[in-house]
PyMOL commands that place a pseudoatom at each C-alpha (Angstrom):
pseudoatom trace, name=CA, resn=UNK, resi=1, chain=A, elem=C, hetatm=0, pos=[166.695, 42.349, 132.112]
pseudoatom trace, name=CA, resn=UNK, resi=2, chain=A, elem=C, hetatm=0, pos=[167.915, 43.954, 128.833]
pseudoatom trace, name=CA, resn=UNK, resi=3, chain=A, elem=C, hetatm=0, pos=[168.734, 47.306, 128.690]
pseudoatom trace, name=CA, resn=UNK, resi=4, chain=A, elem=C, hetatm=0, pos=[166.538, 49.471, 126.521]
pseudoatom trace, name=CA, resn=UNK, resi=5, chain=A, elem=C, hetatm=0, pos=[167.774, 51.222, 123.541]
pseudoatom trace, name=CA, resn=UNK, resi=6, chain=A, elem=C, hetatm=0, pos=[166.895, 54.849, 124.659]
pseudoatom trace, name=CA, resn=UNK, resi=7, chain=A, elem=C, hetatm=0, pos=[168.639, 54.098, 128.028]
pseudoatom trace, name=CA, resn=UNK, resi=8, chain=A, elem=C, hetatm=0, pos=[171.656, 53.313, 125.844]
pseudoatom trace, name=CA, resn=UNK, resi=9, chain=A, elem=C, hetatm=0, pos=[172.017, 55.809, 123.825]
pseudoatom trace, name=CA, resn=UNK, resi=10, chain=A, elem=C, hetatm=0, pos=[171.130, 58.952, 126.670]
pseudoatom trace, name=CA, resn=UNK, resi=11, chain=A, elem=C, hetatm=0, pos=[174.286, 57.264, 128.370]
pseudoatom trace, name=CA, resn=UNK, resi=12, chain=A, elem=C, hetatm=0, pos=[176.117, 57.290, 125.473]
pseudoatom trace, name=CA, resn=UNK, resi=13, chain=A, elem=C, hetatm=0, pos=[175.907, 60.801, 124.340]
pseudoatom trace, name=CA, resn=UNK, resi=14, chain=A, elem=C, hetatm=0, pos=[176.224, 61.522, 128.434]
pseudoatom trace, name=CA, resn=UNK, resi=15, chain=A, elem=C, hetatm=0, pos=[179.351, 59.574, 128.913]
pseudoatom trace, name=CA, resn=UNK, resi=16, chain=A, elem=C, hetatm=0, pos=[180.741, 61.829, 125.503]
pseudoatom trace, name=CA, resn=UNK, resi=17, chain=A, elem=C, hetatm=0, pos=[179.649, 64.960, 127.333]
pseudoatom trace, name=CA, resn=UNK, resi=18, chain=A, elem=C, hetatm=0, pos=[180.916, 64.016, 130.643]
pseudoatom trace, name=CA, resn=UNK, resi=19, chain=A, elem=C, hetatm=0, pos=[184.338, 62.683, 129.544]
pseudoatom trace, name=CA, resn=UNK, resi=20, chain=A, elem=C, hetatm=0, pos=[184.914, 66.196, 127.201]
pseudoatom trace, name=CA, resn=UNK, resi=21, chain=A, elem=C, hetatm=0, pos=[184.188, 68.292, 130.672]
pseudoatom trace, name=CA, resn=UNK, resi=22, chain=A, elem=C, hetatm=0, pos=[186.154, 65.842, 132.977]
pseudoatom trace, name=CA, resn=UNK, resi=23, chain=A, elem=C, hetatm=0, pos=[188.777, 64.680, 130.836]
pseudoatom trace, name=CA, resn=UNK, resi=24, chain=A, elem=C, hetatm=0, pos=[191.168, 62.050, 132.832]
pseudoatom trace, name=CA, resn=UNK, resi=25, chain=A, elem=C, hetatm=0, pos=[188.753, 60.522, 134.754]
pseudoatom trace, name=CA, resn=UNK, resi=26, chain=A, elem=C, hetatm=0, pos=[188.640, 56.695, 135.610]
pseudoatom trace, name=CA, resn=UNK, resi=27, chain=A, elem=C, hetatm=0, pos=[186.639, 54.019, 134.283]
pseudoatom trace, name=CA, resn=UNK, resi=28, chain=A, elem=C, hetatm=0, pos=[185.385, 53.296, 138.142]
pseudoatom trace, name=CA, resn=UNK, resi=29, chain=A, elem=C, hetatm=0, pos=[184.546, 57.156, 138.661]
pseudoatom trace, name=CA, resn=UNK, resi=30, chain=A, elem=C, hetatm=0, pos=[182.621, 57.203, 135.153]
pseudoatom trace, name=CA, resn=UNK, resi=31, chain=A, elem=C, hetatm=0, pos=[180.822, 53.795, 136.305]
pseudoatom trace, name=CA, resn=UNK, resi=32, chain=A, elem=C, hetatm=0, pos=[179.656, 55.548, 139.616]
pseudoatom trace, name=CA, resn=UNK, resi=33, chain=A, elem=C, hetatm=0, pos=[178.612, 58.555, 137.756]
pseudoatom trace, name=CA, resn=UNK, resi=34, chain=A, elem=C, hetatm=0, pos=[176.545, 57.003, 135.386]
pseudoatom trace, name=CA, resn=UNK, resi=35, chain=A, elem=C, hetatm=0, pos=[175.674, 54.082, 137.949]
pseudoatom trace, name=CA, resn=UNK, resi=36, chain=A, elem=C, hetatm=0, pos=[176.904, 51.339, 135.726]
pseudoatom trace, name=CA, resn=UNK, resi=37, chain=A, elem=C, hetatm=0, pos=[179.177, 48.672, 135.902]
pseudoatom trace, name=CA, resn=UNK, resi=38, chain=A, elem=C, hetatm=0, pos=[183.153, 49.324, 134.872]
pseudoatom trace, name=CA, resn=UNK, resi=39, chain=A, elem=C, hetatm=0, pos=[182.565, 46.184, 132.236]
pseudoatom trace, name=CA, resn=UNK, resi=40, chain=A, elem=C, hetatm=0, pos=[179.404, 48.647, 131.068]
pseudoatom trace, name=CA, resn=UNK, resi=41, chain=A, elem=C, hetatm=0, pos=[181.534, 51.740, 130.797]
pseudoatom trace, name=CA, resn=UNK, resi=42, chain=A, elem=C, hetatm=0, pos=[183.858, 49.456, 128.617]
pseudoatom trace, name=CA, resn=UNK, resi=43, chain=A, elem=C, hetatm=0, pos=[181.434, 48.360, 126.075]
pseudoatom trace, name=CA, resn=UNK, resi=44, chain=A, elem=C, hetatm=0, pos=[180.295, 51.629, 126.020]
pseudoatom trace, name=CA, resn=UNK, resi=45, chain=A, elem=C, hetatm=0, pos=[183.668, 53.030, 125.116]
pseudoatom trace, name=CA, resn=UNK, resi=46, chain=A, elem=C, hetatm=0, pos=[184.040, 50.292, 122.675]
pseudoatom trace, name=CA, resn=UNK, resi=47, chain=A, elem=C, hetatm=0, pos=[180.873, 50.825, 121.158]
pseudoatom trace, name=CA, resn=UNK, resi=48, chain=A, elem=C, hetatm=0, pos=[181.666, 54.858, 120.829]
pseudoatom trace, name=CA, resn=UNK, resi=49, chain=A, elem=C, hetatm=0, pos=[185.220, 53.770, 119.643]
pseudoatom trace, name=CA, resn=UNK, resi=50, chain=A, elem=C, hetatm=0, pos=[183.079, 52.897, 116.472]
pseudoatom trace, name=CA, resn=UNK, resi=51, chain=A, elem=C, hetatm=0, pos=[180.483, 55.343, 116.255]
pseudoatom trace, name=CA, resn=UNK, resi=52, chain=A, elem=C, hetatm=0, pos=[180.903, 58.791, 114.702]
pseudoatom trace, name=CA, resn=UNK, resi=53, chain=A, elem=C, hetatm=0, pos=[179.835, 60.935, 111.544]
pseudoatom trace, name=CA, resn=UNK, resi=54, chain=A, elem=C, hetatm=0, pos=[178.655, 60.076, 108.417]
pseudoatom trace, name=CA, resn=UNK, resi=55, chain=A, elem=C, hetatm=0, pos=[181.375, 58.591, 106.159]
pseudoatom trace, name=CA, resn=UNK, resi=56, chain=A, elem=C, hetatm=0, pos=[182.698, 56.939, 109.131]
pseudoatom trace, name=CA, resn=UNK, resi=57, chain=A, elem=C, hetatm=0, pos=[186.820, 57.149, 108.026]
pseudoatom trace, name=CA, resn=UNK, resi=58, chain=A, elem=C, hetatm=0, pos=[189.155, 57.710, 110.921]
pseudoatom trace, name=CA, resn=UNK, resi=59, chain=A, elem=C, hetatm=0, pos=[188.728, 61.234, 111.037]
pseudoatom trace, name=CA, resn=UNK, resi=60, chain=A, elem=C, hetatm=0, pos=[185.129, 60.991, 111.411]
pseudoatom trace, name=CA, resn=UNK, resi=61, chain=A, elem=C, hetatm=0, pos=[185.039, 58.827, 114.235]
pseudoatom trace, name=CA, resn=UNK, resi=62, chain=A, elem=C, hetatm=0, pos=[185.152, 59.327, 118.138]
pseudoatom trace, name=CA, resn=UNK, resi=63, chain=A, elem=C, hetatm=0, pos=[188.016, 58.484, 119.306]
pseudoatom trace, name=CA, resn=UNK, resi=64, chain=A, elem=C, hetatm=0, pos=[189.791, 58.181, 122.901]
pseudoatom trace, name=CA, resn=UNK, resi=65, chain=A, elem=C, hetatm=0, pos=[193.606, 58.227, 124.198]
pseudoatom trace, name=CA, resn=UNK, resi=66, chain=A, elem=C, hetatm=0, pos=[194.058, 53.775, 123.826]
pseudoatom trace, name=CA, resn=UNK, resi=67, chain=A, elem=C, hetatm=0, pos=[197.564, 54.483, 126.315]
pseudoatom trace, name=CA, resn=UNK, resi=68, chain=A, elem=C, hetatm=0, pos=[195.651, 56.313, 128.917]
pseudoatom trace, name=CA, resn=UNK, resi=69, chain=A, elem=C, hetatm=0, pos=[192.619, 53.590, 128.690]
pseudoatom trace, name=CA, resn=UNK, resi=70, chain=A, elem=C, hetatm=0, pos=[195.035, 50.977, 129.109]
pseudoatom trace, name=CA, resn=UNK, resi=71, chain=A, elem=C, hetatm=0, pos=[195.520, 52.398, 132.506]
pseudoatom trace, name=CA, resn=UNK, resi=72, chain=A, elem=C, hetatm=0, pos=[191.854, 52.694, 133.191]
pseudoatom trace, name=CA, resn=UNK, resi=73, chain=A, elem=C, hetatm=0, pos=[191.781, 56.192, 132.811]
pseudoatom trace, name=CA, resn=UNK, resi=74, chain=A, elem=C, hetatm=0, pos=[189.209, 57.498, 129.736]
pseudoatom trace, name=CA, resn=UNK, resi=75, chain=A, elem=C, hetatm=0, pos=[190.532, 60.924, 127.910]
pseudoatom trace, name=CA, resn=UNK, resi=76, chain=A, elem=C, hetatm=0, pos=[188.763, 61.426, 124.734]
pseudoatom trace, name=CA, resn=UNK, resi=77, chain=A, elem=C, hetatm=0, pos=[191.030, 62.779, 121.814]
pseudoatom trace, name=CA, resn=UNK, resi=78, chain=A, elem=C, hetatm=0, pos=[188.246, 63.533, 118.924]
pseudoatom trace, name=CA, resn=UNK, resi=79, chain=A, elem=C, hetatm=0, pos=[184.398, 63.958, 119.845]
pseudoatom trace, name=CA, resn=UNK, resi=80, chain=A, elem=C, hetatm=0, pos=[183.044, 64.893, 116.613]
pseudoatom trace, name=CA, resn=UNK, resi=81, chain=A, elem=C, hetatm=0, pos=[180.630, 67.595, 117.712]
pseudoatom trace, name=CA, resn=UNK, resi=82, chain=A, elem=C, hetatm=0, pos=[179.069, 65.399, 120.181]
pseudoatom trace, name=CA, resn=UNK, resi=83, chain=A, elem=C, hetatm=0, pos=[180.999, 66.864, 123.683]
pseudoatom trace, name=CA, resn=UNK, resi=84, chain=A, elem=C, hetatm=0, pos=[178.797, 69.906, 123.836]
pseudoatom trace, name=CA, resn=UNK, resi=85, chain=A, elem=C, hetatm=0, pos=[174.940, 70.805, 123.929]
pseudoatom trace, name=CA, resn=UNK, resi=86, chain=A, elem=C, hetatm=0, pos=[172.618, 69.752, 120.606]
pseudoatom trace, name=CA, resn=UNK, resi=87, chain=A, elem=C, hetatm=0, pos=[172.119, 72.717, 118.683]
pseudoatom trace, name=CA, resn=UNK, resi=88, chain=A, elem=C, hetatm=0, pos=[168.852, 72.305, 116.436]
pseudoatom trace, name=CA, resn=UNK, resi=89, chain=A, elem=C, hetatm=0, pos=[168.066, 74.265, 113.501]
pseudoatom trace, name=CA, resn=UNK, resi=90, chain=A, elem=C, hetatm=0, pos=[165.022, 76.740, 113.614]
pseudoatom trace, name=CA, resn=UNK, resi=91, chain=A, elem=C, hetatm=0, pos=[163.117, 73.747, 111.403]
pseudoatom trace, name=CA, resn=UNK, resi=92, chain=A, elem=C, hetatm=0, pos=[164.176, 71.194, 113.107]
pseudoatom trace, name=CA, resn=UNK, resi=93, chain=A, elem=C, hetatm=0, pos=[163.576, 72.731, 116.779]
pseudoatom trace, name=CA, resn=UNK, resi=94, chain=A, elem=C, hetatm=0, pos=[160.034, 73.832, 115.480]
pseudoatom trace, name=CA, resn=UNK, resi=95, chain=A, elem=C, hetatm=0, pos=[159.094, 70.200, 114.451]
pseudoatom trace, name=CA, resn=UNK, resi=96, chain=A, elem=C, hetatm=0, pos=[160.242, 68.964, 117.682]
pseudoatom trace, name=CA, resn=UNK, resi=97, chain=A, elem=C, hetatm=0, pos=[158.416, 71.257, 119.641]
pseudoatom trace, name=CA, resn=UNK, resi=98, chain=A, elem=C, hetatm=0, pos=[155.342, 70.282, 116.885]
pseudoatom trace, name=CA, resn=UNK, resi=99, chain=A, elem=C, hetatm=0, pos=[156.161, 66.538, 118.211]
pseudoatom trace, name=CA, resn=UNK, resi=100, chain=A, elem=C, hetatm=0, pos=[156.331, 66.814, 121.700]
pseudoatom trace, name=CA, resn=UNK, resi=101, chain=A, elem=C, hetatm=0, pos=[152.603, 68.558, 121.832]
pseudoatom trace, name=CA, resn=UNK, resi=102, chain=A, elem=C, hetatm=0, pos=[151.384, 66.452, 120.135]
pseudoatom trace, name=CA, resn=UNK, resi=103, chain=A, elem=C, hetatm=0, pos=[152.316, 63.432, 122.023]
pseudoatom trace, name=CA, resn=UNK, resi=104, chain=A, elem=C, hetatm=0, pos=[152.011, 65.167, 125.075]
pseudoatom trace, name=CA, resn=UNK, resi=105, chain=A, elem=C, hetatm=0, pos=[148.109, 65.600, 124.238]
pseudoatom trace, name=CA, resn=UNK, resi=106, chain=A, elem=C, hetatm=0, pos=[148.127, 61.992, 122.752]
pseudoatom trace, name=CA, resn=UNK, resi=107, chain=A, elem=C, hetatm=0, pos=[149.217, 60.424, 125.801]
pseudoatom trace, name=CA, resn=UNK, resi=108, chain=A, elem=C, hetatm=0, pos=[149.122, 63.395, 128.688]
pseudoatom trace, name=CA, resn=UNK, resi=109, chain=A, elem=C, hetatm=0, pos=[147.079, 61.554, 131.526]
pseudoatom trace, name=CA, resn=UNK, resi=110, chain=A, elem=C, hetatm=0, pos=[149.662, 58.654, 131.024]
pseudoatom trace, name=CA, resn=UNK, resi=111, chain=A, elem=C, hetatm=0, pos=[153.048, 60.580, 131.590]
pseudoatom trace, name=CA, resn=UNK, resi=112, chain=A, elem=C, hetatm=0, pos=[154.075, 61.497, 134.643]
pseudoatom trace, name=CA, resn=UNK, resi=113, chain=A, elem=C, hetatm=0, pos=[155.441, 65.368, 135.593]
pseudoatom trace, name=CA, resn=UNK, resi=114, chain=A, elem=C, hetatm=0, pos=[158.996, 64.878, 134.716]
pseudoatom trace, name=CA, resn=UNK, resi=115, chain=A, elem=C, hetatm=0, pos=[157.979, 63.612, 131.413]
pseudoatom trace, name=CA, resn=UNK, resi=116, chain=A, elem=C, hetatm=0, pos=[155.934, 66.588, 130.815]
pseudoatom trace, name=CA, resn=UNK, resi=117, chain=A, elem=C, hetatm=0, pos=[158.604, 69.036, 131.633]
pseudoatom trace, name=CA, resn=UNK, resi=118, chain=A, elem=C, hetatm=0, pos=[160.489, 67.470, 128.725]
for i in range(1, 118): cmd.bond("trace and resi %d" % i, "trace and resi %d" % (i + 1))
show_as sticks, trace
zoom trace
């Protein structure tokens, strides 16, 4: 079965997180953490070796240490804001909060309790 996109991209932004707290760890430990294949945690590192901010030039980018990943270990060298917590905007935490009650009351018998807590 194909994996979702919202699947994806939490483990994405996860494996960012993760690797900025636990930096040296091996592609093996980060595939048991996230309980993914080492192939996965490749592609994913491939696919983050691309992604970034707006304007998208080297410096922009998130990058990772290519020697160390050579030896299967993953050290990031650039996370572009993306290794700590979000941090929203009064606005922008406001219309989320607007968002989430009002699909919560949309669709409230259909979600479970986790999903609520959200």
């Amino acid at each position: 079965m194909a994996e979702r996109t919202p699947e994806r991209l939490a483990r994405l932004l996860g494996l960012v997180a993760y690797l900025d707290r636990h930096p040296g760890v091996t592609v093996e430990e980060v595939a048991r953490h996230f309980g993914v294949s080492a192939e996965q945690v490749l592609r994913d590192v491939d696919t983050l070796w691309v992604s970034g901010t707006p304007g998208y030039w080297p410096d922009d980018l998130i990058d990772f240490d290519a020697t160390s990943l050579e030896s299967g270990v993953l050290r990031l060298t650039r996370t572009r804001g993306l290794g700590g917590p979000l941090r929203l905007g009064t606005r922008e935490a406001v219309t989320l909060l607007a968002a989430l009650r009002a699909l919560d009351e949309a669709l409230g018998p259909a979600l479970g309790a986790d999903e609520r807590e959200v």
